[in-house]
TIPAVO-412974 format. One record per residue (C-alpha): x, z, y; residue in one letter. Coordinates in steps of 0.5 Angstrom, whole numbers, padded with zeros to 4 digits, always signed. Layout:
N
XZYa;...
END
This chain:
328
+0168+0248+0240x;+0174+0246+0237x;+0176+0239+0238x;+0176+0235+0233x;+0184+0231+0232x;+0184+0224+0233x;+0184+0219+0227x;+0191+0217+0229x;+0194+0224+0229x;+0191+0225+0222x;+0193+0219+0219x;+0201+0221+0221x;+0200+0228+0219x;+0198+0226+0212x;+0203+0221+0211x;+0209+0226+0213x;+0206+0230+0209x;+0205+0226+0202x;+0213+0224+0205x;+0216+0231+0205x;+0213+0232+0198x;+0217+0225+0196x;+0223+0228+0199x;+0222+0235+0196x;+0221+0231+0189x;+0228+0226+0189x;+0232+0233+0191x;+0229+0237+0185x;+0231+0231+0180x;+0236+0235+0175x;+0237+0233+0168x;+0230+0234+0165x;+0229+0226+0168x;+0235+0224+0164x;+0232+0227+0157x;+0226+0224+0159x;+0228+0218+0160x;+0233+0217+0154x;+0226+0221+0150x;+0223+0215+0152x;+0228+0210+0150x;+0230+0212+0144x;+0222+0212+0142x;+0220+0207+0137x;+0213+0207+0137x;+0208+0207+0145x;+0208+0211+0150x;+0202+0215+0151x;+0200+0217+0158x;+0194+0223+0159x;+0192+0226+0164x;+0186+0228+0167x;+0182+0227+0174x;+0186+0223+0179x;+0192+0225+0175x;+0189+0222+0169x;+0188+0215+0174x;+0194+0215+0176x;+0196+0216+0169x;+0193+0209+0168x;+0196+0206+0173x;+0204+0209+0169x;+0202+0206+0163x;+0200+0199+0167x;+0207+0199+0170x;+0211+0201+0163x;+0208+0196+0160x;+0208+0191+0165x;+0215+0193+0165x;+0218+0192+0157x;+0215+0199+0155x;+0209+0198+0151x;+0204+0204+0153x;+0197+0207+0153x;+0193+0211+0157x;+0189+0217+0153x;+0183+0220+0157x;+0184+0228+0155x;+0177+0229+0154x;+0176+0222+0149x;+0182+0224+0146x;+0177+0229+0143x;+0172+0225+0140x;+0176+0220+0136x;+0182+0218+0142x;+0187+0221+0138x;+0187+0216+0133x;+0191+0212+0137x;+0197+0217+0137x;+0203+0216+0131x;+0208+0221+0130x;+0213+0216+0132x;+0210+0215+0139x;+0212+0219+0146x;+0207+0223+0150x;+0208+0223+0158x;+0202+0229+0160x;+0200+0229+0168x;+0197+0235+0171x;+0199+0239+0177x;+0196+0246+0175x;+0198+0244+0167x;+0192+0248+0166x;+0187+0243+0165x;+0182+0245+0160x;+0182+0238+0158x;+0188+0237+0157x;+0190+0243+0154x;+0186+0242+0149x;+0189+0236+0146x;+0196+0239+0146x;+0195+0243+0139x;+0192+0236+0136x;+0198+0233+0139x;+0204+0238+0135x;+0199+0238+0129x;+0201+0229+0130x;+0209+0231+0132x;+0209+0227+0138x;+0213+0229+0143x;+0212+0230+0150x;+0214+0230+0158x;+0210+0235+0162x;+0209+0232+0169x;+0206+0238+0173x;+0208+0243+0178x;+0208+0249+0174x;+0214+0250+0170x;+0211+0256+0167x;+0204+0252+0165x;+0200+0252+0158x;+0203+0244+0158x;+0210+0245+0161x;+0211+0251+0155x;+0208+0245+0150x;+0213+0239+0152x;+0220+0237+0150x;+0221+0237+0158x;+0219+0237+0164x;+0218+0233+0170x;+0218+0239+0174x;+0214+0236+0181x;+0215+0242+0187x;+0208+0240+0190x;+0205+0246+0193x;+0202+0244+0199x;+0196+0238+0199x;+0195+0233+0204x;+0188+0235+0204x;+0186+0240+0209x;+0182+0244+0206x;+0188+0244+0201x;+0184+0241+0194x;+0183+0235+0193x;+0190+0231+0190x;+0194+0227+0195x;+0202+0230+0195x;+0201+0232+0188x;+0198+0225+0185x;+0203+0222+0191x;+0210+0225+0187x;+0207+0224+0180x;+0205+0216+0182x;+0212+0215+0184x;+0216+0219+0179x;+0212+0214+0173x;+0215+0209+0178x;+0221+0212+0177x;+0221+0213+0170x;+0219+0206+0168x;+0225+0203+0173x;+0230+0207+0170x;+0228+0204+0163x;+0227+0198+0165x;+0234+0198+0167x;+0236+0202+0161x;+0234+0196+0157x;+0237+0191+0161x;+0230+0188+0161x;+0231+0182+0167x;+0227+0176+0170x;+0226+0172+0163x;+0223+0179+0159x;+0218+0180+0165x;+0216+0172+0165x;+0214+0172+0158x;+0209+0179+0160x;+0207+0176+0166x;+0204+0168+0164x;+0199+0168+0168x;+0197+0166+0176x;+0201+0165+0181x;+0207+0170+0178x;+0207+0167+0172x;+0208+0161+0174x;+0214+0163+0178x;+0218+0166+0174x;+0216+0160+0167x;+0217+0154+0171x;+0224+0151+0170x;+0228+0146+0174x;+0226+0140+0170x;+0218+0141+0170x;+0218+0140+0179x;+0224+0135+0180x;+0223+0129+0182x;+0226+0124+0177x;+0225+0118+0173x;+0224+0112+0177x;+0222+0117+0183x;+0230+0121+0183x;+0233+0117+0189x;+0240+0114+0186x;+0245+0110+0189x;+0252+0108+0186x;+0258+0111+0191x;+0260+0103+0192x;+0254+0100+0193x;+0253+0099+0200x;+0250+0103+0206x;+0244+0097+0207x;+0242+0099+0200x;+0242+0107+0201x;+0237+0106+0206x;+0233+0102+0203x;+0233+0108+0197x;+0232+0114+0202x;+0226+0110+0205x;+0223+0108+0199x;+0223+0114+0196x;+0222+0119+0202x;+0226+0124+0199x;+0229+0125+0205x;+0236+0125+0200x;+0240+0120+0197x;+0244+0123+0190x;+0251+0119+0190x;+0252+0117+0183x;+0260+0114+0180x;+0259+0109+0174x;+0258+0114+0169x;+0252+0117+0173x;+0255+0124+0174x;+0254+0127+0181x;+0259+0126+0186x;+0256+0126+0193x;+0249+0127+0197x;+0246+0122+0203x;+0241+0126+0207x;+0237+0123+0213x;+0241+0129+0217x;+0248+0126+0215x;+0247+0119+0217x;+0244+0122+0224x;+0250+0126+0224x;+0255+0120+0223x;+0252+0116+0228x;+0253+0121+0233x;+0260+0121+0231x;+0261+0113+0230x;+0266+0110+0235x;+0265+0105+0240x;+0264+0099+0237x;+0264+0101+0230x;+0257+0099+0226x;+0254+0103+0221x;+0253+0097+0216x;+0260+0096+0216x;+0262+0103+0213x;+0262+0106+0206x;+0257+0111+0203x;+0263+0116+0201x;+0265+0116+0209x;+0257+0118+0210x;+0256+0123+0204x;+0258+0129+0203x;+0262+0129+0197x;+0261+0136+0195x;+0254+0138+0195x;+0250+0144+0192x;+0247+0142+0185x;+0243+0146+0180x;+0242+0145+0172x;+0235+0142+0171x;+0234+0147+0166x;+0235+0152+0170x;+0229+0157+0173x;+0226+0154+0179x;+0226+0161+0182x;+0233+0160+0182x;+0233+0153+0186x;+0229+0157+0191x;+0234+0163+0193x;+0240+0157+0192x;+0236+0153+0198x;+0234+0159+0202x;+0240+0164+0200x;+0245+0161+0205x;+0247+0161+0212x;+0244+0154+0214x;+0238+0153+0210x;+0238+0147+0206x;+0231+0142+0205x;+0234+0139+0198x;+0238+0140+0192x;+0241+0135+0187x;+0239+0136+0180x;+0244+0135+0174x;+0245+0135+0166x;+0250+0139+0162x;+0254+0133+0163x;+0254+0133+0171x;+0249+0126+0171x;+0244+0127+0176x;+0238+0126+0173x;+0233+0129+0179x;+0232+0131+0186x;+0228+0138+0189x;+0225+0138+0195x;+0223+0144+0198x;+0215+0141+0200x;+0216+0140+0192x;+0217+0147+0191x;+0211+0150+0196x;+0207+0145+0192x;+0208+0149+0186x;+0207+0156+0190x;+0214+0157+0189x;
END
């Protein structure tokens, strides 16, 4: 009797081979991505992305990921697209088809309705010579000829590649647009992602009566009584104007009683000899997120950030406990 192989061994040989399909499919790239990809981007109605079975599931998830990305898109069941779907594809509209084979009956029959539209169409198969492929503006060709699947049928390499070339497509459009961080926030506005990229400075910071001041000339006795009363753990330093011109943290006055010569009292210096003079600030009506990546983003991290107006006037305080309250 044959013994079986172990689960492990069929685990890494399914992902080495859904790996070499990967690399098959970014060494096959070649021109028809880029037609593809400038169809796409001059197309001024949605794109339309069918396919059917597992292809058609990953075709939702594509249009998903378009539309999540700046490029308005549908998903179209072939098989519905019969019965009254088509109603949902213009003339100005772009067709993306997925199917291995190319000769699904389902999707093959939409593909004269299609014409009679005028929409144009990407063919995702791996099947140059197909019904589908002898249908479209272009083809994606996927170089797939071999299924994970031991028994080889039931899609895994080719629905693998076809998942990641949507991927691709939608990335390559994204950055043909320049479509960045504020356009994904506008389309994401809710949960914990919405709220880090629709969350500016000014909303977290603490300011007002809880923004930690002190003025460069007061005196040390009147900074710690401000970076106690307030336990920002900082202190920002403001001149008569109340520009920011220096910041007081509990490690700086930890560090200059170390250095402090015999004899010398910490009372007795001036807050300019304690603070830093140049400290990191951030514009209150910047992103959060961008408060985050400032404070981490470093060699040495730090846990507090100075906020400032146009004008350079200190008007708040970030806390890196203020931004994990915010789940930033």
């Amino acid at each position: 009797m044959k013994k079986a192989p172990s689960v492990l061994a069929t685990i890494r040989r399914v992902l080495g081979l859904e790996v070499q399909a990967l690399i098959r499919v970014r060494e096959s790239v070649d021109a028809s991505y880029v037609r593809a990809v400038r169809l796409a981007s001059r197309c001024r109605g949605k794109i339309i992305v069918t396919g059917m079975g597992k292809s058609g599931l990953i075709a939702q998830k594509i249009a998903a990921t378009l539309s999540s990305t700046g490029t308005p898109a549908l998903h179209l069941h072939p098989a519905e697209a019969m019965h009254g779907d088509l109603g949902m594809v213009e003339a100005r509209d772009l067709v993306l088809a997925i199917g291995k084979s190319g000769e699904s009956p389902e999707l093959t029959a939409i593909l004269p309705a299609l014409r009679k539209i005028g929409v144009k169409i990407i063919a995702m198969t791996s099947r140059p010579r197909s019904t589908l492929a002898r249908s479209a503006q272009t083809v994606l060709l996927l170089p797939v000829d071999r299924e994970a699947c031991p028994l080889n049928l039931a899609p895994t390499c080719s629905t693998t590649a076809a998942l990641a070339v949507g991927d691709a497509l939608a990335v390559a459009l994204m950055e043909l647009r320049g479509f960045g961080r504020e356009h994904f926030a506008r389309l994401h506005p809710g949960g914990p992602l919405g709220r880090r990229l629709t969350l500016k400075v000014e909303d977290i910071m603490r300011s007002g009566e809880d923004n930690p001041l002190i003025r460069a000339d007061a005196s040390i006795q009147r900074l710690l009584s401000e970076i106690t009363s307030k336990q920002a753990g900082a202190v920002n330093v403001i001149d008569r104007k109340g520009r920011l011109i220096g910041l007081v943290t509990d490690f700086d006055i930890r560090r200059t009683l170390r250095q402090l010569p015999k004899g010398r009292d910490l009372l007795a210096l001036t807050i300019p000899e304690v603070m830093n003079p140049k400290p990191t600030a951030i514009l209150a009506s910047r992103p959060a997120l961008e408060a985050v990546e400032l404070m981490a983003d470093r060699k040495d991290p730090f846990n507090v950030l100075p906020v400032v107006d146009g004008r350079g006037r200190s008007v708040g305080l970030v806390q890196v406990h203020d931004l994990r309250a915010h789940g930033l």
